[in-house]
ChimeraX commands (.cxc) that place a marker at each C-alpha (Angstrom):
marker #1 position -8.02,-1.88,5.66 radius 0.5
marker #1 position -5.44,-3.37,3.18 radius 0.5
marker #1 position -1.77,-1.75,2.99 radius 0.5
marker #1 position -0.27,-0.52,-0.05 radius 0.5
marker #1 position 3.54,0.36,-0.78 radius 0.5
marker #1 position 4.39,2.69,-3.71 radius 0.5
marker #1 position 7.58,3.87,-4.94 radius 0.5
marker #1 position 8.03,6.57,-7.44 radius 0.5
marker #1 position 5.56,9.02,-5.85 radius 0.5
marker #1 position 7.64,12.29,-6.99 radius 0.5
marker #1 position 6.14,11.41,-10.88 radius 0.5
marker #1 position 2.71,11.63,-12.34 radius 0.5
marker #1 position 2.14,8.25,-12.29 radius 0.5
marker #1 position 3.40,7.37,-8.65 radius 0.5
marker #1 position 0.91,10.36,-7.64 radius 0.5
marker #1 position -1.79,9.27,-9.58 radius 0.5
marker #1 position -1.95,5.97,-8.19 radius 0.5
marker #1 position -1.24,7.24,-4.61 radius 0.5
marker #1 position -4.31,9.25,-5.22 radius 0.5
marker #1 position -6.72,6.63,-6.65 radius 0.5
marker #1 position -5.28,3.89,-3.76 radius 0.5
marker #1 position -6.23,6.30,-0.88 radius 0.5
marker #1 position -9.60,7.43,-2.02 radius 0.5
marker #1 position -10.26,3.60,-1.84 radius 0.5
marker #1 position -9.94,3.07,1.40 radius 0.5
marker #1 position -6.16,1.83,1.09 radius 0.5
marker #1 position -3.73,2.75,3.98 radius 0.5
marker #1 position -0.83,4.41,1.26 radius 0.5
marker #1 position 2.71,4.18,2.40 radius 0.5
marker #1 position 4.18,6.84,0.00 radius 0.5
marker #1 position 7.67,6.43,-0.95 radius 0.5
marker #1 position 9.51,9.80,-2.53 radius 0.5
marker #1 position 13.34,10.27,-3.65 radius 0.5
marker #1 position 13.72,13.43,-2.47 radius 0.5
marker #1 position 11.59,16.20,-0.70 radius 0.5
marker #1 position 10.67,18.49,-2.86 radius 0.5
marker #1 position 8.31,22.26,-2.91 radius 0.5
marker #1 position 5.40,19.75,-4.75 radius 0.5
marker #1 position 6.25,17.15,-2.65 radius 0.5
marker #1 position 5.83,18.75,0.71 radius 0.5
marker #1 position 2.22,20.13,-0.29 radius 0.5
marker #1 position 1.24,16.62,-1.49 radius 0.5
marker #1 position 2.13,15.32,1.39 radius 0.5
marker #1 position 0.91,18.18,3.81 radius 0.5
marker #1 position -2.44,17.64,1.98 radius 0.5
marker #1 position -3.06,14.01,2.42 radius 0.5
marker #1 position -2.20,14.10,6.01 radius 0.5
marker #1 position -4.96,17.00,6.91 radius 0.5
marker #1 position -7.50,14.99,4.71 radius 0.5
marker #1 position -6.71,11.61,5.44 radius 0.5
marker #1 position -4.68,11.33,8.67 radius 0.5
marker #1 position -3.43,7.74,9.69 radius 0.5
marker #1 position -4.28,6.58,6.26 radius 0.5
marker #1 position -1.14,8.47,5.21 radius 0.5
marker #1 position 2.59,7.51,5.43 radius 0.5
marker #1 position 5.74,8.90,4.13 radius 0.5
marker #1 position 9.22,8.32,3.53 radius 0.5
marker #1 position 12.32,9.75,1.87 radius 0.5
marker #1 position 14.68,7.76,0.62 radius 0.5
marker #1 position 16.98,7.14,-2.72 radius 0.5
marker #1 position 16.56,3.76,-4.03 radius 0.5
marker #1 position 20.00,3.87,-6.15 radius 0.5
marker #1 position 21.80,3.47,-2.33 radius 0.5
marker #1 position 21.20,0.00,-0.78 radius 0.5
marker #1 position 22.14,0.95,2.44 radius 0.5
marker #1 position 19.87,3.68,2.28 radius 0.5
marker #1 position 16.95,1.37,0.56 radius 0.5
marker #1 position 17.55,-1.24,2.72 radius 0.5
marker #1 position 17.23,0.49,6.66 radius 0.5
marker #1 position 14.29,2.79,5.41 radius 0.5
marker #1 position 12.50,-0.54,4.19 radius 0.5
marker #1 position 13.22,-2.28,7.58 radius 0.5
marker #1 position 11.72,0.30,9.74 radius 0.5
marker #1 position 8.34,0.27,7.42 radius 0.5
marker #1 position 8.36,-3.56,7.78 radius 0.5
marker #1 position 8.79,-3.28,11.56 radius 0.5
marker #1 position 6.19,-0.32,11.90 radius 0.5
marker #1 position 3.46,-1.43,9.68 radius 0.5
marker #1 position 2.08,-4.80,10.55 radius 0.5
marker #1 position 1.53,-6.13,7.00 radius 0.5
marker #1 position 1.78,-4.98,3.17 radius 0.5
marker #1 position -0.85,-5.50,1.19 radius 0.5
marker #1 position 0.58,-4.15,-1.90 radius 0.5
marker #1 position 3.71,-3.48,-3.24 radius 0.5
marker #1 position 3.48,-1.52,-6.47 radius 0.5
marker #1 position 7.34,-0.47,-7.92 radius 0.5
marker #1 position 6.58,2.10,-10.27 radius 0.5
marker #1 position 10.56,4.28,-9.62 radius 0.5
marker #1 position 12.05,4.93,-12.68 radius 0.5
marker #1 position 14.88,6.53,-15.06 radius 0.5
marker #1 position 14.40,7.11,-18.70 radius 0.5
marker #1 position 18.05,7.59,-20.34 radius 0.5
marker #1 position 17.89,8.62,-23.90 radius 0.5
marker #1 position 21.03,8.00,-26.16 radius 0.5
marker #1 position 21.85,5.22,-28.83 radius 0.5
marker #1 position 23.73,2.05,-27.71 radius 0.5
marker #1 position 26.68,3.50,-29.22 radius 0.5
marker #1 position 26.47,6.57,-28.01 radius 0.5
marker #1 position 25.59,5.01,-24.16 radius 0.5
marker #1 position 28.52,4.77,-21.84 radius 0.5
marker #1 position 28.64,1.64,-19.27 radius 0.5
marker #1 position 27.99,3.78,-16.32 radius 0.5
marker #1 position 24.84,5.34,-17.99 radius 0.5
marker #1 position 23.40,1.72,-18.47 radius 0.5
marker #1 position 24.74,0.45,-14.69 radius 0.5
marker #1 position 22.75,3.73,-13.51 radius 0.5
marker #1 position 19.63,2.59,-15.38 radius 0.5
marker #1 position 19.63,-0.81,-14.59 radius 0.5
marker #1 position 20.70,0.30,-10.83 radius 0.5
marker #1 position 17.14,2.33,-11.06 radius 0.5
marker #1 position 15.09,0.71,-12.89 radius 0.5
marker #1 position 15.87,-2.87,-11.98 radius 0.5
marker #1 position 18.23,-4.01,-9.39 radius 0.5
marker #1 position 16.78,-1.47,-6.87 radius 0.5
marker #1 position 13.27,-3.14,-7.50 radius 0.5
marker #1 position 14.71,-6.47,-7.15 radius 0.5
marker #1 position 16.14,-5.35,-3.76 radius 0.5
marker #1 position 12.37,-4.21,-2.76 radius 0.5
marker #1 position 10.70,-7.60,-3.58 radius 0.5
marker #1 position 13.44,-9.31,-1.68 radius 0.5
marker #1 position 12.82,-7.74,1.78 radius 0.5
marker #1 position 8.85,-7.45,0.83 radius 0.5
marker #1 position 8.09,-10.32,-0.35 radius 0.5
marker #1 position 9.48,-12.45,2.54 radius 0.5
marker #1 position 6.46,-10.22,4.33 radius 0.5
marker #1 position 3.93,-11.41,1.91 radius 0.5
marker #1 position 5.01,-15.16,2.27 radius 0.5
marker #1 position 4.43,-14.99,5.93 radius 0.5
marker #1 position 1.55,-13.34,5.39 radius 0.5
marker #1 position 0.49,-16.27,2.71 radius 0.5
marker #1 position -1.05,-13.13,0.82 radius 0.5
marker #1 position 0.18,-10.08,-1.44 radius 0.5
marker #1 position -0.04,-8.50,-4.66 radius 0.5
marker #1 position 2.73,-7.16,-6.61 radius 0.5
marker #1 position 2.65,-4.53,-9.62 radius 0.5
marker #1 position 5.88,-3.17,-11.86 radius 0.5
marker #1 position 5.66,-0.47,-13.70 radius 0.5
marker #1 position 7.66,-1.73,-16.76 radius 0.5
marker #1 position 6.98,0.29,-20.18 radius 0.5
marker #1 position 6.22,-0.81,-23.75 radius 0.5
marker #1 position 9.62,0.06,-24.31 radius 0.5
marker #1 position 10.24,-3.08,-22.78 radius 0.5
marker #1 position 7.86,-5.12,-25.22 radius 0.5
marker #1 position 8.94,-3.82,-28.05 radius 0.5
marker #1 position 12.25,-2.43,-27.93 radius 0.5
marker #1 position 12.82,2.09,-28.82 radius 0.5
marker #1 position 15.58,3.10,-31.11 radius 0.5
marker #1 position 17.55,5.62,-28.65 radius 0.5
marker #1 position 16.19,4.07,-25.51 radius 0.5
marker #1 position 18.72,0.88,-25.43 radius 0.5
marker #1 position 19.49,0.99,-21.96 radius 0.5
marker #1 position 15.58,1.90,-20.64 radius 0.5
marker #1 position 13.90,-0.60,-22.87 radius 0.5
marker #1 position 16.61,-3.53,-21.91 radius 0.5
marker #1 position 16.06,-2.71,-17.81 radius 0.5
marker #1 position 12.36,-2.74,-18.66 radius 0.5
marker #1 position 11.79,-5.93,-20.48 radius 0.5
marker #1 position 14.37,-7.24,-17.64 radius 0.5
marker #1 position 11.29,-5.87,-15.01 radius 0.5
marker #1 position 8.76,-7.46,-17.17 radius 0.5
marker #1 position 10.57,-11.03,-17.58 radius 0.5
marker #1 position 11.20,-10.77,-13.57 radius 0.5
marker #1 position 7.83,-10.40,-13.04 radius 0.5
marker #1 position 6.46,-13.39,-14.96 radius 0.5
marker #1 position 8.89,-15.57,-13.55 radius 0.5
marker #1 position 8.24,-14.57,-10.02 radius 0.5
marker #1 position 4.61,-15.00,-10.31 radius 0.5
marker #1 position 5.76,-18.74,-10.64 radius 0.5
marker #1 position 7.72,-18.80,-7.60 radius 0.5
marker #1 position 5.68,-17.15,-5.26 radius 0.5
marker #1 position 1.84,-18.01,-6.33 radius 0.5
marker #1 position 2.38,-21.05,-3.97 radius 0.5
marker #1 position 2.01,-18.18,-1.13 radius 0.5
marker #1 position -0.40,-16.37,-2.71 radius 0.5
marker #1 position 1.09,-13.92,-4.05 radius 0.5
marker #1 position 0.40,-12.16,-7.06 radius 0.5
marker #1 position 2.68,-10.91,-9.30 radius 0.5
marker #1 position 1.79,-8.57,-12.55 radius 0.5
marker #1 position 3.42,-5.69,-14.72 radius 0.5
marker #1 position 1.49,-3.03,-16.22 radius 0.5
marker #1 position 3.50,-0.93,-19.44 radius 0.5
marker #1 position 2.60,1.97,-19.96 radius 0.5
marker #1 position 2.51,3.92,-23.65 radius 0.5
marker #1 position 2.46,7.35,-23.90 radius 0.5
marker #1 position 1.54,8.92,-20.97 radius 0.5
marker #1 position 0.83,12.77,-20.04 radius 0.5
marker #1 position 3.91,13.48,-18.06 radius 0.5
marker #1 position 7.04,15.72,-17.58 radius 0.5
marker #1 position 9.33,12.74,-18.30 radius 0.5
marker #1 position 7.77,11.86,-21.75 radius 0.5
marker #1 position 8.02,15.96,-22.66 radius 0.5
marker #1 position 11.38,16.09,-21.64 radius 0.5
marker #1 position 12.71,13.47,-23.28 radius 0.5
marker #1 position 10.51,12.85,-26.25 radius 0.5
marker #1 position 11.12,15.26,-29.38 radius 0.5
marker #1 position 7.22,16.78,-30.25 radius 0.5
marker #1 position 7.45,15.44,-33.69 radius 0.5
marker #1 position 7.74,12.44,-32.31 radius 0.5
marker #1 position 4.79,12.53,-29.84 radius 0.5
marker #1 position 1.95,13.95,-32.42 radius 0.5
marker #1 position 3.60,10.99,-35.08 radius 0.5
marker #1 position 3.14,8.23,-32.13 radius 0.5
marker #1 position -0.57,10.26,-31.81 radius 0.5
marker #1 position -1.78,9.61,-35.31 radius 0.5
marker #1 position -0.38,6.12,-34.69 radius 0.5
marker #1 position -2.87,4.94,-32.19 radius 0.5
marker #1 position -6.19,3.78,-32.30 radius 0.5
marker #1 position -7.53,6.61,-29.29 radius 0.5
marker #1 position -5.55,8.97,-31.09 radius 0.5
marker #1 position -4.32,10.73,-28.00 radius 0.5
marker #1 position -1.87,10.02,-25.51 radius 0.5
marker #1 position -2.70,8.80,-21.96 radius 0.5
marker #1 position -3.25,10.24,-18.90 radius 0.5
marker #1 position -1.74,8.82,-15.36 radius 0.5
marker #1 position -5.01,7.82,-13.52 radius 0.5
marker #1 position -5.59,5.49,-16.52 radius 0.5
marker #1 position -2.34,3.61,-15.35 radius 0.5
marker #1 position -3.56,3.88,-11.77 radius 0.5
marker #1 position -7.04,2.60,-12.99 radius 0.5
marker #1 position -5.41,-0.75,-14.11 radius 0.5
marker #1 position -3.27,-0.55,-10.86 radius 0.5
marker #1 position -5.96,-1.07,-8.75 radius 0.5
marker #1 position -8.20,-3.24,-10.69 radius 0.5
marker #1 position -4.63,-6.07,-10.46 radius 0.5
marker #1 position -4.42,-5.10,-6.60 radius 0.5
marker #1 position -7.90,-6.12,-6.02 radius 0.5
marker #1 position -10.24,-9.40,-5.59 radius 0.5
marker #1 position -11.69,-8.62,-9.37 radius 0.5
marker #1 position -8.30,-9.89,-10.82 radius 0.5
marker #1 position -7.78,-12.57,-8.24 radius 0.5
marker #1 position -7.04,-15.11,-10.53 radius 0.5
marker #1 position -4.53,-12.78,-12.86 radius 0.5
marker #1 position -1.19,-13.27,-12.78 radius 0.5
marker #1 position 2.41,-13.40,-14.46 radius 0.5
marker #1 position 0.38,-10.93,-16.75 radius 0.5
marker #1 position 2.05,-8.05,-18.59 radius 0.5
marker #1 position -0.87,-5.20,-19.36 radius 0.5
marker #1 position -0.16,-3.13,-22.18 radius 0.5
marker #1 position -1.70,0.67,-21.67 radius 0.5
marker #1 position -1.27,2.44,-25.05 radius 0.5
marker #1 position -3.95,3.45,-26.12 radius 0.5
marker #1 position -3.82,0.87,-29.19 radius 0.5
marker #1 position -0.58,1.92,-30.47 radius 0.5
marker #1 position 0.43,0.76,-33.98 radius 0.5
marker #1 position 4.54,-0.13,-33.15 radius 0.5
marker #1 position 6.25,0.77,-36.10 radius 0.5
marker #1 position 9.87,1.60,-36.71 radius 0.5
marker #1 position 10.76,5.21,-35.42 radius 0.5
marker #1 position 13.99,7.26,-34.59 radius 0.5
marker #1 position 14.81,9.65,-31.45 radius 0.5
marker #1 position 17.27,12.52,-32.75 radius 0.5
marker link #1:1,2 radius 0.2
marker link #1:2,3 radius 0.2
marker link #1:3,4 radius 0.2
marker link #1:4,5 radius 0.2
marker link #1:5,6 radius 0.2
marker link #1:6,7 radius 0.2
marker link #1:7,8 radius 0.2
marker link #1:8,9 radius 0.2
marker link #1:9,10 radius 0.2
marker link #1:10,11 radius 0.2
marker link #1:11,12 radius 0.2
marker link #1:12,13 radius 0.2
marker link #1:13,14 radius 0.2
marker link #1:14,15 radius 0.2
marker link #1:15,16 radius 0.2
marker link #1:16,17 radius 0.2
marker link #1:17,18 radius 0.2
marker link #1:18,19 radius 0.2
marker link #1:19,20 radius 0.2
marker link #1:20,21 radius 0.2
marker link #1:21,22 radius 0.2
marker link #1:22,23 radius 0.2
marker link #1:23,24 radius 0.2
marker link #1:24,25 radius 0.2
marker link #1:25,26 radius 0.2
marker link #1:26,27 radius 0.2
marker link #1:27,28 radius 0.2
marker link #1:28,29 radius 0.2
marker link #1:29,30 radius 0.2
marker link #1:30,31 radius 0.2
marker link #1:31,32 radius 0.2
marker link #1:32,33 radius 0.2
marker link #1:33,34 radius 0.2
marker link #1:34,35 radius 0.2
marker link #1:35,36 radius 0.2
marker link #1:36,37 radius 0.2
marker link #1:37,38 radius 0.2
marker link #1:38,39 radius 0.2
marker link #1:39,40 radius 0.2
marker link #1:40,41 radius 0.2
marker link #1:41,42 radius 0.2
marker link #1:42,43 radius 0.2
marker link #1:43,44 radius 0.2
marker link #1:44,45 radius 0.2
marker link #1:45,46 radius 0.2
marker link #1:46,47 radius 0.2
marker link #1:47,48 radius 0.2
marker link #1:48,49 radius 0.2
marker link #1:49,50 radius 0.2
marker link #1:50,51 radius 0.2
marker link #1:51,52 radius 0.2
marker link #1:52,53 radius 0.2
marker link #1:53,54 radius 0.2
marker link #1:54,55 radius 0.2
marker link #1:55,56 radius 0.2
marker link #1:56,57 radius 0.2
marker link #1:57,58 radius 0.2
marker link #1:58,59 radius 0.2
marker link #1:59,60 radius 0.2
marker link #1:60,61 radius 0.2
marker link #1:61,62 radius 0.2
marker link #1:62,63 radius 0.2
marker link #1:63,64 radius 0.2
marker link #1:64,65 radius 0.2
marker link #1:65,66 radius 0.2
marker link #1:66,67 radius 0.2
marker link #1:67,68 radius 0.2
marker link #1:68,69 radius 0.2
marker link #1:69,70 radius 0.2
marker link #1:70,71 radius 0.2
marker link #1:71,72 radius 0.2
marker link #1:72,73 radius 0.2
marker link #1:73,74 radius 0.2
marker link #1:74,75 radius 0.2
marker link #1:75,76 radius 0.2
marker link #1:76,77 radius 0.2
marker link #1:77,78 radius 0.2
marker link #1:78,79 radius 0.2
marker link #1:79,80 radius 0.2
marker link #1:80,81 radius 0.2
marker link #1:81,82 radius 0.2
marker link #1:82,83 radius 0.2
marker link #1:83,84 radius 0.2
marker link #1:84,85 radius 0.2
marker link #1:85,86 radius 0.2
marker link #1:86,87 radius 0.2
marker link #1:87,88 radius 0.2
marker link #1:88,89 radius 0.2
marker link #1:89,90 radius 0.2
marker link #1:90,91 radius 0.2
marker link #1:91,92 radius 0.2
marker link #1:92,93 radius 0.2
marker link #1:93,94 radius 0.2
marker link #1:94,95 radius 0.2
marker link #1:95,96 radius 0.2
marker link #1:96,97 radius 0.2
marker link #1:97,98 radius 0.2
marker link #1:98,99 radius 0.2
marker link #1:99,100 radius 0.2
marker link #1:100,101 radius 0.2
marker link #1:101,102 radius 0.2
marker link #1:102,103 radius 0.2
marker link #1:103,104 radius 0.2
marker link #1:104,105 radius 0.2
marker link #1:105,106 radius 0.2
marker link #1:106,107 radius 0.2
marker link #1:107,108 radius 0.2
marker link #1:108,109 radius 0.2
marker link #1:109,110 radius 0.2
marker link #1:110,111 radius 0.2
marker link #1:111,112 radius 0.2
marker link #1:112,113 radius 0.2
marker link #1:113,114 radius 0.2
marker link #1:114,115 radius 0.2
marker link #1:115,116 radius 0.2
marker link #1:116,117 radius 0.2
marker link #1:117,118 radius 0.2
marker link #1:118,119 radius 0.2
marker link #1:119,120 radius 0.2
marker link #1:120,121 radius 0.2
marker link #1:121,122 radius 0.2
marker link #1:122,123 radius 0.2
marker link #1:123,124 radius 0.2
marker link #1:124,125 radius 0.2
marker link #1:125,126 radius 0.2
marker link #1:126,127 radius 0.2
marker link #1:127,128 radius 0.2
marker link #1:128,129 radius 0.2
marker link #1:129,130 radius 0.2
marker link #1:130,131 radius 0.2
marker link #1:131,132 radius 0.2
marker link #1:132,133 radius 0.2
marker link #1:133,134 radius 0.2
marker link #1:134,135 radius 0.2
marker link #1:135,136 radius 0.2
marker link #1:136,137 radius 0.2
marker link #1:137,138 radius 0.2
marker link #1:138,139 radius 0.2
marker link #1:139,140 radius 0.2
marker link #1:140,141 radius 0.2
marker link #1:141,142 radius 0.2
marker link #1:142,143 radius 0.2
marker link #1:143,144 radius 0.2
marker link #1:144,145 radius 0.2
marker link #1:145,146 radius 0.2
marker link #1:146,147 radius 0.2
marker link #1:147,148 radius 0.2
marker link #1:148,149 radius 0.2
marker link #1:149,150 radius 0.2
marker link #1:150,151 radius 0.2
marker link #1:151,152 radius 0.2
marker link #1:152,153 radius 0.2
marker link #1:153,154 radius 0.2
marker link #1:154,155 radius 0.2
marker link #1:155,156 radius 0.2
marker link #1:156,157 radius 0.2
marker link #1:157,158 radius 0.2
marker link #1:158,159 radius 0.2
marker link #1:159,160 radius 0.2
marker link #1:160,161 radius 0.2
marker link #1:161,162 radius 0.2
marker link #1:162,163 radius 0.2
marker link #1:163,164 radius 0.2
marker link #1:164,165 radius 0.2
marker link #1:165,166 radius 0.2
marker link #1:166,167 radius 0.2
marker link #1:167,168 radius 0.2
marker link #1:168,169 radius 0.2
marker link #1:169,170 radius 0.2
marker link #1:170,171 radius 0.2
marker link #1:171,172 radius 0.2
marker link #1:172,173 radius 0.2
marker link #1:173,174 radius 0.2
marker link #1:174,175 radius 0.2
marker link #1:175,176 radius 0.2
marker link #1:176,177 radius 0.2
marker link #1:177,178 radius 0.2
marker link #1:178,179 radius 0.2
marker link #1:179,180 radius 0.2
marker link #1:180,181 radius 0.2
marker link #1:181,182 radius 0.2
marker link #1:182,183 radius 0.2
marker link #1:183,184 radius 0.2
marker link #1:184,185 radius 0.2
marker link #1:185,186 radius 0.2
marker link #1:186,187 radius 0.2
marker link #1:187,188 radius 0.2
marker link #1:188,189 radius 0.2
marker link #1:189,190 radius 0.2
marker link #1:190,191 radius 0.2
marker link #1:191,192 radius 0.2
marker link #1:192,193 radius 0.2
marker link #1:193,194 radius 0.2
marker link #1:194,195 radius 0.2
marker link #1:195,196 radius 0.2
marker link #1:196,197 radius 0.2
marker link #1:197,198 radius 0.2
marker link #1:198,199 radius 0.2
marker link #1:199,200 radius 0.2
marker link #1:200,201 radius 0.2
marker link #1:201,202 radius 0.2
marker link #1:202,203 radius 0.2
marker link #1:203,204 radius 0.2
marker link #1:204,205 radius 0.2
marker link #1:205,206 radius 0.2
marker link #1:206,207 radius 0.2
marker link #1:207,208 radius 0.2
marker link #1:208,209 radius 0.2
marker link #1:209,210 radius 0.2
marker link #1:210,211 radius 0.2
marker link #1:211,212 radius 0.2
marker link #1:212,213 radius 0.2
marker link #1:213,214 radius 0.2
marker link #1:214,215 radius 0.2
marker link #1:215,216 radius 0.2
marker link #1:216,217 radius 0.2
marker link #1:217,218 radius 0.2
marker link #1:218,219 radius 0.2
marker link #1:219,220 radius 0.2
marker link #1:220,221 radius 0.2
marker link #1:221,222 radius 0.2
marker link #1:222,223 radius 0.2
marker link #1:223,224 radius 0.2
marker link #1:224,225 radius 0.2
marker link #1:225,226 radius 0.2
marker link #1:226,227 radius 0.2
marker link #1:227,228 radius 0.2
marker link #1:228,229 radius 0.2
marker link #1:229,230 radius 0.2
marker link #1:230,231 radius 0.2
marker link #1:231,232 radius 0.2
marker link #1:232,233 radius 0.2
marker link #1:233,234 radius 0.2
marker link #1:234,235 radius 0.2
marker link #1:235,236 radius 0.2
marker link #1:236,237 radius 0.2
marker link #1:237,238 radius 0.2
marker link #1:238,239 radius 0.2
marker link #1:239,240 radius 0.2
marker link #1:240,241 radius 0.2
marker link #1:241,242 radius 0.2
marker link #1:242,243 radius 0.2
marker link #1:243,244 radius 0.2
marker link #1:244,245 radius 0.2
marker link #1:245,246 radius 0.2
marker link #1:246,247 radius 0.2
marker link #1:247,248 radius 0.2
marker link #1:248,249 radius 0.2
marker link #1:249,250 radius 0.2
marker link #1:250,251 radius 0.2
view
């Protein structure tokens, strides 16, 4: 039974693909921020129906000490990690001008130097292992670049330029290394910070004509974690439905 890792499990995505792993016969180590109402019946759930398959911890990725002693004891307690999928994020909304240095520092904190710490103490796993698979969530902010997003599209297309350049340094071990970014995607984050004008304009925009739903990320999530895609890597997968990028403004 392979091993996966998952951060981010307090947002539709990170529950979506904790979901999909675990009804495929994937022992899920479940990492949440914080422990929340939702978070306690997810978890209360998957431990009646699933037992030792399930594992959780709490744990706030922004504070390295904290990030660094949870991830120590899950090294030590779990014999190997199959997966590693970093899909923790922060969406900040707020022009460049408008975006104060500790805003971006907390971004890039979140979105990217906290999943650089988690590959470092992971990945040194994997390469004695001589096996892995790694997946970042990154966004198509990153690809593309979102007026009023400055800060989240920048730590994003710094996740998906990490990821291509460690698929070069560890394929020699075996080790796979991918991004998948994500469109628009069915979720409280995109409704809280995306204006509705905005979201039906980005609808008519796309070839599907509709926006996403999380299991389709988690679909593409497991198809890169298993033998199918064994010979994919350094690959970023764009999930947008077919969305015609044009110029657009957040107010």
């Amino acid at each position: 039974m392979k091993t996966i890792l998952i951060t981010g499990c307090n947002g539709s995505i990170g529950r979506s693909i904790l979901d999909k792993f675990i009804k495929n016969k994937y022992k899920v180590i479940a990492c949440f921020r914080k422990e929340t109402d939702s978070s306690k019946k997810l978890v209360n759930f998957y431990k009646k129906k699933f037992k030792s398959k399930f594992y959780d911890y709490y744990f706030d990725i922004t504070k390295n000490e904290d990030l660094e002693n949870t991830l120590k004891k899950i090294i030590v307690k779990h014999e190997k990690i199959d997966v590693l999928i970093n899909n923790a994020g922060f969406l900040s909304v707020a022009p460049l001008i408008m975006t104060g240095r500790k805003q971006i520092q907390n971004t890039f904190e979140t979105n990217f130097f906290s999943l650089v710490k988690i590959i470092q103490l992971l990945s040194k796993k994997m390469i004695y292992q001589k096996n892995g698979v790694i997946i970042n969530i990154a966004s198509t902010s990153g690809v593309v670049g979102d007026e009023g997003r400055a800060s989240y599209s920048a730590s994003k297309a710094a996740v998906i330029n990490l990821s291509k350049t460690l698929s070069k340094e560890l394929g020699r071990y075996n080790i796979r290394v991918n991004s998948i970014s994500p469109g628009l995607i069915n979720s409280k984050m995109l409704y809280k910070n995306t204006p509705s004008k905005l979201i039906k304009d980005l609808i008519n925009r796309s070839s599907l004509k509709r926006i996403g739903e999380a299991h389709e990320i988690a679909n593409v999530a497991l198809f890169l974690s298993g033998e199918n895609s064994s010979y994919i890597t350094g690959q970023n997968i764009i999930v947008d439905g077919g969305l015609i990028w044009v110029k657009f403004c957040i107010k």
